[in-house]
C-alpha angles and dihedrals in degrees: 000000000000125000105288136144117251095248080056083059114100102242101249089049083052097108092230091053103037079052095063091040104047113011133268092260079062089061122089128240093263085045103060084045086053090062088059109053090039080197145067132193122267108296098007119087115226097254095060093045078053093045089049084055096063103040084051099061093025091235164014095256089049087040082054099057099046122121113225098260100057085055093053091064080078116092104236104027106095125167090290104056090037090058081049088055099044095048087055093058096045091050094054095043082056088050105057095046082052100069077054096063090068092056140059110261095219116148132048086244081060088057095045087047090057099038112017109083093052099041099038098077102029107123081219134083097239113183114206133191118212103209114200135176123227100282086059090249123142120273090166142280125259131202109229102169138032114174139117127297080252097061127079123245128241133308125247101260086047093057097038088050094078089046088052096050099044091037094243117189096204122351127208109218104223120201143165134219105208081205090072098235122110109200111129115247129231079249090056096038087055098037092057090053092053082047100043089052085051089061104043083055099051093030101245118136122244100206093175148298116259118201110201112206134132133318091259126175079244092039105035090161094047099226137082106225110202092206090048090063105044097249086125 
């Protein structure tokens, strides 16, 4: 599509229209953001600004993981449209983790498949806790951490907080390296041990410790699973 203003649009190629008429799965990319925003900017239809938007950041996945005010470089995207932006991911992060919620998290590929696509490309070290029940079925996941690759993450007592609180039965300690590679340091082996001791005392289950990096020919699955290796 050219640059044309939605009222230029024949009626069944408007996104709304050509939703009702042949499905959601039928729109675009742009189009679906379209629908969102409901509005472009003066001389530029919704859909290319949408479709600006993309092209900016490369893709959804990149567009996804923009802060507000890298959204707002673009003309047209003000505070408004970047808190729409952000809603949509979130809800759709929610509801992914939320298929997971129905089923046992019980291997180190469940909890890449929760968490991966989210953690693998963040320029920040997040540690994350997997809290299960004793069924091993999701209760949520917590952030518990946000810091650079060069800082430490958090202390026993700072991790076990979130599984007291929710009654967790076993938790999975979920981090990133920003590097891509997902080999444990000396600072995370000895980091889970602490860990590990912290829940024997207090009865909480330790089921493993995921790092989330890059698909790489030594890590195909892009991720270093603890109980894998036999480090737990």
């Amino acid at each position: 599509m050219s640059s044309r203003l939605i009222k230029d649009i024949p009626d069944d190629e408007r996104p709304r229209e050509k939703l009702e008429r042949f499905g959601a799965q039928s729109l675009t990319d742009s189009e679906i953001l379209a629908l969102f925003f409901a509005t472009g900017r003066k001389g530029v239809s919704v859909i290319d600004m949408a479709r600006e938007l993309i092209d900016t950041f490369g893709s959804l996945k990149e567009l996804s993981r923009a802060e507000a005010q890298e959204l707002q470089t673009i003309k047209g995207i003000g505070p408004a449209k970047s808190a729409q932006l952000a809603a949509v991911f979130e809800f759709g992060r929610r509801l992914a983790r939320e298929s997971f919620k129905a089923m046992p998290i019980s291997s180190p590929q469940d909890v890449y498949d929760l968490l991966g696509p989210e953690m693998r490309g963040l320029a920040q070290e997040s540690v994350r806790v997997v809290l299960l029940n004793h069924r091993k079925e999701l209760i949520k996941t917590t952030e518990i951490f946000l810091g650079t690759k060069n800082e430490c993450f958090a202390s026993p007592p700072e991790i076990l907080k979130s599984a007291i609180i929710n009654s967790a039965a076993s938790i999975i300690l979920v981090h990133n390296h920003p590097t891509g590679d997902p080999s444990p340091s000396a600072a995370d082996i000895q980091a889970t041990r602490k860990l590990a001791k912290a829940c024997e005392t207090i009865g909480i289950g330790l089921d493993d410790h995921v790092i989330i990096g890059s698909v790489t020919p030594s890590f195909p699955e892009g991720y270093y699973s603890f109980r894998e290796s036999g480090l737990l």
